[in-house]
C-alpha positions in Angstrom: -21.4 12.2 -4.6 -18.5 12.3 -1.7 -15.6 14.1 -1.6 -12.3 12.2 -0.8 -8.4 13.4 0.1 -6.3 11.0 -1.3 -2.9 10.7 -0.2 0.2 9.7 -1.9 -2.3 9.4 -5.1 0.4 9.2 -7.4 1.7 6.3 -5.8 1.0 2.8 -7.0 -1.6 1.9 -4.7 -2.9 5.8 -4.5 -3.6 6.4 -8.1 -5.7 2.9 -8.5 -7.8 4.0 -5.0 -8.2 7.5 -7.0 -9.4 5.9 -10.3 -12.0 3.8 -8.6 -13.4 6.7 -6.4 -14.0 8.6 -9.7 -15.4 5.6 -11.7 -17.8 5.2 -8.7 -18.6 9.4 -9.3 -17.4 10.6 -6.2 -15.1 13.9 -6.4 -11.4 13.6 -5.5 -8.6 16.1 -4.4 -5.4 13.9 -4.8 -1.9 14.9 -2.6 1.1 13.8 -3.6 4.5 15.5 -2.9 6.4 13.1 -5.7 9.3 12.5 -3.8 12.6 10.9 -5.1 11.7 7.5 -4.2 11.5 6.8 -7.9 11.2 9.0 -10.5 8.8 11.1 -11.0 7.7 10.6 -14.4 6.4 7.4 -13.1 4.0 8.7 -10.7 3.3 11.5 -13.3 2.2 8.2 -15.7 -0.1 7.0 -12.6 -2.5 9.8 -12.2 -3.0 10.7 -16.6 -6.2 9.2 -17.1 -7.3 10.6 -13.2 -6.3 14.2 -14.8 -8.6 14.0 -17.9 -11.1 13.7 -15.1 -12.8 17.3 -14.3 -14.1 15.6 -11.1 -10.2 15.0 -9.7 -7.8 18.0 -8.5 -3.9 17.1 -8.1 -2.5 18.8 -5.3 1.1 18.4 -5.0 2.4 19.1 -1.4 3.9 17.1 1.9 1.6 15.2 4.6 3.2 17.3 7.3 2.2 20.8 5.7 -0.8 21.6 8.3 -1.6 24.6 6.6 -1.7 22.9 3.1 -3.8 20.3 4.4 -6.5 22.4 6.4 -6.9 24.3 3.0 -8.1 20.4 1.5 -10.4 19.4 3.9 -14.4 20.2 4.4 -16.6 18.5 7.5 -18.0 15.6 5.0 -13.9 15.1 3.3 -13.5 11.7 3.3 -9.8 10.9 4.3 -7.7 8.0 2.7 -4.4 8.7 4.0 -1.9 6.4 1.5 0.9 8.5 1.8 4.3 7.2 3.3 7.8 6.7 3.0 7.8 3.0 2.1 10.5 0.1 2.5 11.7 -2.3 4.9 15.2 -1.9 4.2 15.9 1.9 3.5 14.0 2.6 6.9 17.0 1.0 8.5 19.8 3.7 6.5 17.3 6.6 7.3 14.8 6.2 10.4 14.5 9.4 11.2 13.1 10.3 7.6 10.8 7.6 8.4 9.6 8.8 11.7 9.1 12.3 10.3 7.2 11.3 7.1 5.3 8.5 8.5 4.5 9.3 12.1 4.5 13.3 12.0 2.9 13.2 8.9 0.0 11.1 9.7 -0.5 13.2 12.9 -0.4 16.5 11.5 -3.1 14.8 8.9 -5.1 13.8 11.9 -5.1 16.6 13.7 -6.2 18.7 10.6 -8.7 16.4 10.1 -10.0 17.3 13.5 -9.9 20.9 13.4 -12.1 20.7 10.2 -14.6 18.5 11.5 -13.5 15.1 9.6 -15.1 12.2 11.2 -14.4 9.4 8.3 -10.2 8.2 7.7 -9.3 5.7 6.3 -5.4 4.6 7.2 -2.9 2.3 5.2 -0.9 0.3 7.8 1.1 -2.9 6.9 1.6 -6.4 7.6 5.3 -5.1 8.8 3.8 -4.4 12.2 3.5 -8.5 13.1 7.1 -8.8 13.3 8.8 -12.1 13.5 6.8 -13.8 16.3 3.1 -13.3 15.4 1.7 -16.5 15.2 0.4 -17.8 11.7 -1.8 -16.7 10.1 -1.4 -13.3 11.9 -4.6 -12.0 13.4 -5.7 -8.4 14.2 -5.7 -8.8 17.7 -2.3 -9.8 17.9 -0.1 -7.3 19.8 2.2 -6.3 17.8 4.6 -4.7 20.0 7.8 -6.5 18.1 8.5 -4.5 15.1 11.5 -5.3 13.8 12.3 -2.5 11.4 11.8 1.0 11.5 9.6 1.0 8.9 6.8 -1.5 10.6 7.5 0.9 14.1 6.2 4.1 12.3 3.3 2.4 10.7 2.6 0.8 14.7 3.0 4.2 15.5 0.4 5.8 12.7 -2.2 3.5 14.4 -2.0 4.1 17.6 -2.3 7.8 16.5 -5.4 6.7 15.0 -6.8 4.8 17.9 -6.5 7.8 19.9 -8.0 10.5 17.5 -11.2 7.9 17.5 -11.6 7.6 21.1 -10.9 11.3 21.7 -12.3 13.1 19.2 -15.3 10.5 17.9 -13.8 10.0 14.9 -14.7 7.0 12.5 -11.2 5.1 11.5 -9.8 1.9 9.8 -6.2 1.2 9.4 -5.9 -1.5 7.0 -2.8 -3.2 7.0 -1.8 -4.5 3.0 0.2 -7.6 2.4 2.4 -7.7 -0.2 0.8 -5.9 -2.8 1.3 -5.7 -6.3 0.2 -5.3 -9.9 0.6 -2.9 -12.6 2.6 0.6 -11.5 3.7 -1.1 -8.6 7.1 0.7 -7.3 9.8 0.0 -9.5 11.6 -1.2 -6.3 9.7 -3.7 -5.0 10.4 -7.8 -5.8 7.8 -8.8 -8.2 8.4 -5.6 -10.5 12.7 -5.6 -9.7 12.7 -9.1 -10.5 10.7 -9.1 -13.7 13.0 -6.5 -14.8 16.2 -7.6 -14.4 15.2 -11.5 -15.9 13.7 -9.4 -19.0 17.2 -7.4 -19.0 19.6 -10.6 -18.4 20.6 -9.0 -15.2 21.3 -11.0 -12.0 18.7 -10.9 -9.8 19.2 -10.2 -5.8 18.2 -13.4 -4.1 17.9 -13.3 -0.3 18.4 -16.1 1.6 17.4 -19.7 0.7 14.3 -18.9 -1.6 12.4 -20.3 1.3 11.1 -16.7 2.9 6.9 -16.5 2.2 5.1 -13.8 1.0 0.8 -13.0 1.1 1.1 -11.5 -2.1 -1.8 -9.3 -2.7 -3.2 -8.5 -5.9 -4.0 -4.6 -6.5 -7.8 -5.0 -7.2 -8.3 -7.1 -4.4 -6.6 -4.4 -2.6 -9.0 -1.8 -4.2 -12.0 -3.5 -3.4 -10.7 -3.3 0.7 -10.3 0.6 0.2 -13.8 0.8 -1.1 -15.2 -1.5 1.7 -12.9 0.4 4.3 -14.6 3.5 2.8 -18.3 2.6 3.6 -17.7 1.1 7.0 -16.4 4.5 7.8 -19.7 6.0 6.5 -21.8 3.8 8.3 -24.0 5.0 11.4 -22.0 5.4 13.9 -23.0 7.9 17.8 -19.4 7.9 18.7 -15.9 7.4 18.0 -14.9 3.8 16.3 -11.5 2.7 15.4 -10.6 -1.0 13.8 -7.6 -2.4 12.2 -8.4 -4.9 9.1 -5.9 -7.3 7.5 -6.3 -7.4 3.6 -4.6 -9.6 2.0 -4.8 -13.1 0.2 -4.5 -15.4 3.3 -2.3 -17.8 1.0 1.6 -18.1 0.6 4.0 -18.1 -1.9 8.1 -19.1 -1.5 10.7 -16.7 -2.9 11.8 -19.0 -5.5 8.7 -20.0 -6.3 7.6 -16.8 -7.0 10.6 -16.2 -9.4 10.0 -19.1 -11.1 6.1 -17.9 -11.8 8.0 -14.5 -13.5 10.2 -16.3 -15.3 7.1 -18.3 -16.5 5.1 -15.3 -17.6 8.2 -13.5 -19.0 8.3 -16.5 -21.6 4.7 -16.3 -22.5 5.1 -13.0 -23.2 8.0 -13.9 -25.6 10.9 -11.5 -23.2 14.3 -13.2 -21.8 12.7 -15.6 -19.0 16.1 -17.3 -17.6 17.0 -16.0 -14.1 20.4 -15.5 -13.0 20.3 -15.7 -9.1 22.5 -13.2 -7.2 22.5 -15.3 -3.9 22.8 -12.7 -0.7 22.5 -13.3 2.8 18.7 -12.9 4.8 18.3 -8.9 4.9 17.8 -7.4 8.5 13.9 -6.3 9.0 12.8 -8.9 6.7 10.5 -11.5 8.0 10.7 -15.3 7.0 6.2 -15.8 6.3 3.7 -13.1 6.3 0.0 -14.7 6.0 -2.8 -12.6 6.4 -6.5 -13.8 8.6 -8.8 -12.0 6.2 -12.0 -13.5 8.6 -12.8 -9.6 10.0 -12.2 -8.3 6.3 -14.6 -10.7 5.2 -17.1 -9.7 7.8 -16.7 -6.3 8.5 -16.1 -5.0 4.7 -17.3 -7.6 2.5 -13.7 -8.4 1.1 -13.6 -11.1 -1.1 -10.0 -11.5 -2.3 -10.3 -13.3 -5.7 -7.0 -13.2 -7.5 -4.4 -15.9 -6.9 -0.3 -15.2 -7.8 -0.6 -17.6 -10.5 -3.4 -15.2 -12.1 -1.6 -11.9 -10.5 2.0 -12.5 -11.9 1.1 -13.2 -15.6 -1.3 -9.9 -15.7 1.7 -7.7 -14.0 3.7 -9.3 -16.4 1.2 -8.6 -19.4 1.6 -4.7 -18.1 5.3 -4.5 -17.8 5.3 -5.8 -21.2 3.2 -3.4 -22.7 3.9 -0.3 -20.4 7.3 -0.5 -19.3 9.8 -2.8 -21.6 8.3 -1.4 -24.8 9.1 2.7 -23.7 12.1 1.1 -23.0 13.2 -1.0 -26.2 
């Protein structure tokens, strides 16, 4: 049995990462300082069954608390640091925020780490960092000097912070950057959730551009099964210090409008209002036009095995919202 910090483990991504470490029997202290991103009773909903778990303690608190954090860690703590303040857009109307949360919060995390004798981290970084200039499909050992929000510079930023800790202090750390991802409990704010949302509520429905913007969209439990690889690469043998960033995502594309058309598909099935009504808008600064992910070193170096496509993905989110979110609301 390991011990893990999770953070941001009432997030969407956080609180599947904390299920699976306690279905596999490790022990789990969870931080999450359920900020007003999004309301809190969602995140609350996220971690109920990982309460009824004796093995999982939920801490709530803030990433750049040193002192909370030291209290949290032991020499064998396995860290998987999911905490952030996320989103492309509201990084531009608050960067500082951003910088703060993001950066200062993943080195005051580091640096605890290293006072308590933490060797294993595990970070989330983001296809964001690639920019608009990365060649397709983008590869790890493209630069990515180019970020073009302030969003994608802090999570730049959170890896470099990593690559140093692991050369300096021989720690063992993967940043794993996530494209796209989504499933059920993702953010209320993101695309696939917003959009499903406002078709099922005969609301118009933001539409950026000319529906020909492509996404790596990026199915929770393939997401899942990354962490978990991530998770034993940084337990493996290892004399010194090691640091590698991983793509995970599904190394396939999907258009903007084709993507509303597979909601509006799976709305029907599901017998909810299925007709969008497009709000078109101009192309939003910091977005990128494709974002394709090389899973090759996943593949090798964790075993990933991405298995579930959008036209599988969208129906089982939709399936969810259905069941979880429309009826509390209806």
């Amino acid at each position: 049995m390991t011990s893990f910090l999770v953070t941001g483990a009432a997030g969407f991504i956080g609180s599947h990462v904390v299920e699976a470490l306690l279905a596999a029997g490790h022990r789990v202290t969870g931080l999450d300082n359920f900020d007003d991103f999004y309301p809190r009773a969602v995140k609350e909903a996220n971690v109920a069954a990982a309460r009824a778990s004796g093995a999982f303690r939920l801490v709530e608190g803030d990433v750049r608390d040193g002192a909370l954090i030291a209290g949290l860690l032991q020499p064998e703590t396995v860290v998987v640091h999911l905490a952030a303040r996320a989103g492309v857009r509201p990084s531009i109307l608050q960067p500082a925020l951003y910088a703060s949360v993001n950066v200062l919060g993943t080195a005051t995390l580091l640096e605890a780490a290293r006072a308590a004798g933490v060797r294993r981290f595990v970070f989330a970084g983001s296809s964001s960092v690639y920019g608009d200039s990365a060649p397709v499909p983008f590869r790890e050992d493209w630069s990515a000097v180019a970020p073009i929000s302030p969003y994608a510079a802090t999570k730049r930023g959170g890896e470099l912070l990593c690559a140093a800790y692991a050369h300096l202090f021989l720690m063992r750390i993967i940043s794993l950057r996530f494209f796209t991802v989504y499933g059920p409990r993702q953010r209320p704010d993101l695309a696939i959730h917003r959009f499903t949302r406002l078709i099922a509520e005969g609301r118009p429905v933001p539409f950026f551009g000319d529906g020909s913007t492509e996404r790596d969209y990026t199915y929770i439990d393939d997401i899942v099964g990354g962490v978990r690889g991530a998770v034993e690469w940084t337990g493996a043998a290892s004399e010194g210090g090691s640091f590698e960033i991983v793509n995970l995502g599904e190394s396939r594309t999907t258009r903007l409008d084709r993507l509303v058309e597979l909601i509006a598909s799976a709305l029907a099935a599901e017998g909810l209002p299925s007709v969008p009504r497009l709000d078109r808008q101009p192309p939003q600064p910091g977005d990128v036009p494709r974002t394709c992910a090389d899973v090759t070193k996943a593949r090798r170096l964790l075993g990933y095995a991405p298995a579930t496509a959008v036209e599988e993905g969208i129906p089982r989110f939709v399936r969810w919202f259905r069941e979880e979110v429309h009826g509390r609301s209806t």
